[in-house]
PyMOL CGO cylinders between C-alpha atoms (Angstrom):
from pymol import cmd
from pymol.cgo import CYLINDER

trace = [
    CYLINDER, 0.00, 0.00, 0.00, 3.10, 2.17, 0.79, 0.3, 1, 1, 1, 1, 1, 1,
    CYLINDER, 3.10, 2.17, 0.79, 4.14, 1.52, -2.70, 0.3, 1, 1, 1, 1, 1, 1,
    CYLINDER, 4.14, 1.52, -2.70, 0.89, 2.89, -4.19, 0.3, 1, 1, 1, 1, 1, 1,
    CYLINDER, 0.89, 2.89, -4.19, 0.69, 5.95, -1.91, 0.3, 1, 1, 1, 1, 1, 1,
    CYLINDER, 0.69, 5.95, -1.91, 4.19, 6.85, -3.30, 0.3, 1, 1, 1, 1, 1, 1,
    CYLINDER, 4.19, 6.85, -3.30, 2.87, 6.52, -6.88, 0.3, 1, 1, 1, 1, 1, 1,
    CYLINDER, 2.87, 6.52, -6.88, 0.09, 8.42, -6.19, 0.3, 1, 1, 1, 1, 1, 1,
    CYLINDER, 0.09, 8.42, -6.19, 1.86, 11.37, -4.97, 0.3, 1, 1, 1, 1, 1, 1,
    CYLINDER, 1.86, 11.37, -4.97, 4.72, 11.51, -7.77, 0.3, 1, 1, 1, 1, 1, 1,
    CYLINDER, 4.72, 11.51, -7.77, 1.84, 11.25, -10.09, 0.3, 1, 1, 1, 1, 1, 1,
    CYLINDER, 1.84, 11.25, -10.09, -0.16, 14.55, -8.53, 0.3, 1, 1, 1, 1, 1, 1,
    CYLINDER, -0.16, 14.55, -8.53, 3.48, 16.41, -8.11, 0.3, 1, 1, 1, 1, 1, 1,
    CYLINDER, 3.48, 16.41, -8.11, 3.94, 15.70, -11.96, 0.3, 1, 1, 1, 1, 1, 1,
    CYLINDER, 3.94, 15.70, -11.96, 0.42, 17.19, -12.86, 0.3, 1, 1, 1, 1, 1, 1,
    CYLINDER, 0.42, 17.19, -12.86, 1.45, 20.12, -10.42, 0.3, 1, 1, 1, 1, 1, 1,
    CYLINDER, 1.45, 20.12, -10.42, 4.91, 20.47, -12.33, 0.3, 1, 1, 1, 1, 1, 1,
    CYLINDER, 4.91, 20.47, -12.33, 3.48, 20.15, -15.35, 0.3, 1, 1, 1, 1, 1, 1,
    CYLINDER, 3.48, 20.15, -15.35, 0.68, 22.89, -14.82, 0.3, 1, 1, 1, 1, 1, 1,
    CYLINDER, 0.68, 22.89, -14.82, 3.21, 25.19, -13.55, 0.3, 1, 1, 1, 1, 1, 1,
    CYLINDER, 3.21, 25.19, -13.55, 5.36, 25.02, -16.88, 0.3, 1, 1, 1, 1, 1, 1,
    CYLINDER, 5.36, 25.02, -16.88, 1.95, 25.33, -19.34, 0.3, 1, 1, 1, 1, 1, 1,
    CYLINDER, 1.95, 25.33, -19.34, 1.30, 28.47, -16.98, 0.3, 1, 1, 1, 1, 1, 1,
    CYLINDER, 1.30, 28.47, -16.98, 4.61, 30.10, -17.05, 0.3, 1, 1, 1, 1, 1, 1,
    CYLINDER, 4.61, 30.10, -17.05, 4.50, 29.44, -20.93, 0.3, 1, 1, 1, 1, 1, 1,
    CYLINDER, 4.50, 29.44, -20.93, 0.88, 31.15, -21.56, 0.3, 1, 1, 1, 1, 1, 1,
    CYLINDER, 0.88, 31.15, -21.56, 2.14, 34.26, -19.68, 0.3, 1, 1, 1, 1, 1, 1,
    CYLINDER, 2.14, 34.26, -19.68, 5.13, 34.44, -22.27, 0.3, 1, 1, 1, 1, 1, 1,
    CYLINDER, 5.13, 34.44, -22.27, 8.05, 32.83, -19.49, 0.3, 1, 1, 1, 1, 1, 1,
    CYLINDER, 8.05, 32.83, -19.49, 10.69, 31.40, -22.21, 0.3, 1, 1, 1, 1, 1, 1,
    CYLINDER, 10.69, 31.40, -22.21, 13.57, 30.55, -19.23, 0.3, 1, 1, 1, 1, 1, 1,
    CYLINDER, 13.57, 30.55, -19.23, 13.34, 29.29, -15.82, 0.3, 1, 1, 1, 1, 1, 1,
    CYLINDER, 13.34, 29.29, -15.82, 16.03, 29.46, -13.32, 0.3, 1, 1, 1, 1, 1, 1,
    CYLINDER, 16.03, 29.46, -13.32, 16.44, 25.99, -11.39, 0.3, 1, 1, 1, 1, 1, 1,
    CYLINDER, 16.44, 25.99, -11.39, 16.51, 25.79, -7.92, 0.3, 1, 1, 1, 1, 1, 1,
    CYLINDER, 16.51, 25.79, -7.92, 16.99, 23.40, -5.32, 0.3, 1, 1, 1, 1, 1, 1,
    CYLINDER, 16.99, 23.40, -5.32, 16.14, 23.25, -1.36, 0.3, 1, 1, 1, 1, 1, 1,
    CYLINDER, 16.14, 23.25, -1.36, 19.99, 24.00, -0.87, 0.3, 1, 1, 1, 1, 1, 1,
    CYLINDER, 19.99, 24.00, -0.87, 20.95, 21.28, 2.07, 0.3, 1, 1, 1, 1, 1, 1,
    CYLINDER, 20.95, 21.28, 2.07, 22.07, 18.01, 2.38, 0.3, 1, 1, 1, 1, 1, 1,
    CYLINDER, 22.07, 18.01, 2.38, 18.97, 15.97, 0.87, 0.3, 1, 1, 1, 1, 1, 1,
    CYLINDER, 18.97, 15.97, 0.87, 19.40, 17.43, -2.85, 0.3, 1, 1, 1, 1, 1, 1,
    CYLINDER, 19.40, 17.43, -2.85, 21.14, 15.23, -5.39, 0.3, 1, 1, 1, 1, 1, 1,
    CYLINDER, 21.14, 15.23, -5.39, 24.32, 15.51, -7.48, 0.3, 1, 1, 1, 1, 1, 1,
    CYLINDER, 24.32, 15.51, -7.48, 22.05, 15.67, -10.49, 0.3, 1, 1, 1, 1, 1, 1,
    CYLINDER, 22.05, 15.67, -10.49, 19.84, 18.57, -8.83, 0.3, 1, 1, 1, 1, 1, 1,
    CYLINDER, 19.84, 18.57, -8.83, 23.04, 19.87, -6.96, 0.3, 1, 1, 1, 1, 1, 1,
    CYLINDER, 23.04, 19.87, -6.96, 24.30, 20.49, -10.37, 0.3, 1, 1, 1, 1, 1, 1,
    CYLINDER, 24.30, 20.49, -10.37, 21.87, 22.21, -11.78, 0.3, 1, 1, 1, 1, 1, 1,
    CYLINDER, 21.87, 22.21, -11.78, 21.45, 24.90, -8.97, 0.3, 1, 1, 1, 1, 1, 1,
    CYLINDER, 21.45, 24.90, -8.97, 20.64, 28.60, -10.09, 0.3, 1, 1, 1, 1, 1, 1,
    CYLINDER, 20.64, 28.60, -10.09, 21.33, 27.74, -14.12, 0.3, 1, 1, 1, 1, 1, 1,
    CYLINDER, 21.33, 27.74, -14.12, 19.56, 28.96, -16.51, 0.3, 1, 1, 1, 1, 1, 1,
    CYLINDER, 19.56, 28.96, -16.51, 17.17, 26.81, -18.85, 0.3, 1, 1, 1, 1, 1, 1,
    CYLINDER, 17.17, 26.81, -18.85, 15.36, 27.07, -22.14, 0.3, 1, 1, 1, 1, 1, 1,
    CYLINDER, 15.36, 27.07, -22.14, 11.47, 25.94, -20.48, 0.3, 1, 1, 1, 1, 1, 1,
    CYLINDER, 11.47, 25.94, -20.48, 10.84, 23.73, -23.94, 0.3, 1, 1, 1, 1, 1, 1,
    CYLINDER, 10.84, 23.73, -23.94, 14.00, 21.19, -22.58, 0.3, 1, 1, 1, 1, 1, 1,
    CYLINDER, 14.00, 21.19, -22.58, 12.86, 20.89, -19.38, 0.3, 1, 1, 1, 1, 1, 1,
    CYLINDER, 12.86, 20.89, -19.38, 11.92, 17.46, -18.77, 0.3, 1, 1, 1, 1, 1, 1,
    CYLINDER, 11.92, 17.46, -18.77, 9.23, 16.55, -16.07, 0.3, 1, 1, 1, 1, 1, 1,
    CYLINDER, 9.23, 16.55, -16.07, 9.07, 14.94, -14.07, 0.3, 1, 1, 1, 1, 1, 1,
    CYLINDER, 9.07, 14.94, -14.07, 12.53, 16.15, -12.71, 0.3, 1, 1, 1, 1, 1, 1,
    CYLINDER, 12.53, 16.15, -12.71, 12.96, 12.90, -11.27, 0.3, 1, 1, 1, 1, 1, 1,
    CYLINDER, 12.96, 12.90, -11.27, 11.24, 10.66, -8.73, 0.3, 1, 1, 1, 1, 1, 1,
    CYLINDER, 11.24, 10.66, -8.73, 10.32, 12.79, -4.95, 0.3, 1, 1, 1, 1, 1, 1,
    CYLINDER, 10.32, 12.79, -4.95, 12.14, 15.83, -6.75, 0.3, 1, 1, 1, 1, 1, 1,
    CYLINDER, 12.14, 15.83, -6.75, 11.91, 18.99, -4.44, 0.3, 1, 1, 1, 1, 1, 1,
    CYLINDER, 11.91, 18.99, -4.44, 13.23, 21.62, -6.66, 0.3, 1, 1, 1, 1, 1, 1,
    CYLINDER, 13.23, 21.62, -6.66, 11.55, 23.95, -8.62, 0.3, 1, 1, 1, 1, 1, 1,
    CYLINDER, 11.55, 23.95, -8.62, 11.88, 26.57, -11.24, 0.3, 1, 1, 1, 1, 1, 1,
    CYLINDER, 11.88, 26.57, -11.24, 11.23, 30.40, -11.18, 0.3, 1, 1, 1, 1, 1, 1,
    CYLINDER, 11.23, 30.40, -11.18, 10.92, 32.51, -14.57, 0.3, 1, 1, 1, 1, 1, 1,
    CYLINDER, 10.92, 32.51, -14.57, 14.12, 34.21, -15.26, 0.3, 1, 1, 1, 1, 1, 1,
    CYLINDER, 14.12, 34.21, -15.26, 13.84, 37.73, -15.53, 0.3, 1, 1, 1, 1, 1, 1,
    CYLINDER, 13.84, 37.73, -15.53, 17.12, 39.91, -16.83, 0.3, 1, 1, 1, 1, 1, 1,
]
cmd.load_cgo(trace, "trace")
C-alpha cells in the first residue's frame, strides 16, 4: 500500500509540475532558473543544476522521482 501511496503522490506532483510550466509558458516565461532546497537531501544531479539557466521547452518533467526543486521565470 506504501508503494501505491508513493505513486500516487509523484503522479499529482507531476500534474502540479506540469501545470506550472503550461502556466509560465501562456504568460510568455521562455527561461526558468532551477533551484533546489539548498541542504544536504538534494542530489548531485539537482546539486548540479542549482541557479542555471534553462530554455522551459528542454525541461523534462518529471525532474525525477520525490524531486523537491523547482523553477522560477528568469527575468534579466
Amino acid at each position: 500500500m506504501r508503494y501505491w501511496n508513493l505513486q500516487a503522490k509523484q503522479s499529482g506532483d507531476n500534474i502540479s509540475m506540469e501545470s506550472y510550466v503550461e502556466g509560465l509558458k501562456a504568460m510568455g516565461v521562455t527561461r526558468v532558473v532551477w533551484e533546489t532546497q539548498r541542504d544536504i537531501k538534494v542530489c548531485a544531479e539537482c546539486e548540479e543544476k542549482d541557479g542555471k539557466i534553462f530554455e522551459i521547452d528542454k525541461i523534462i518533467i518529471p525532474l525525477h522521482y520525490n524531486c523537491r526543486c523547482n523553477l522560477r521565470p528568469y527575468v534579466k
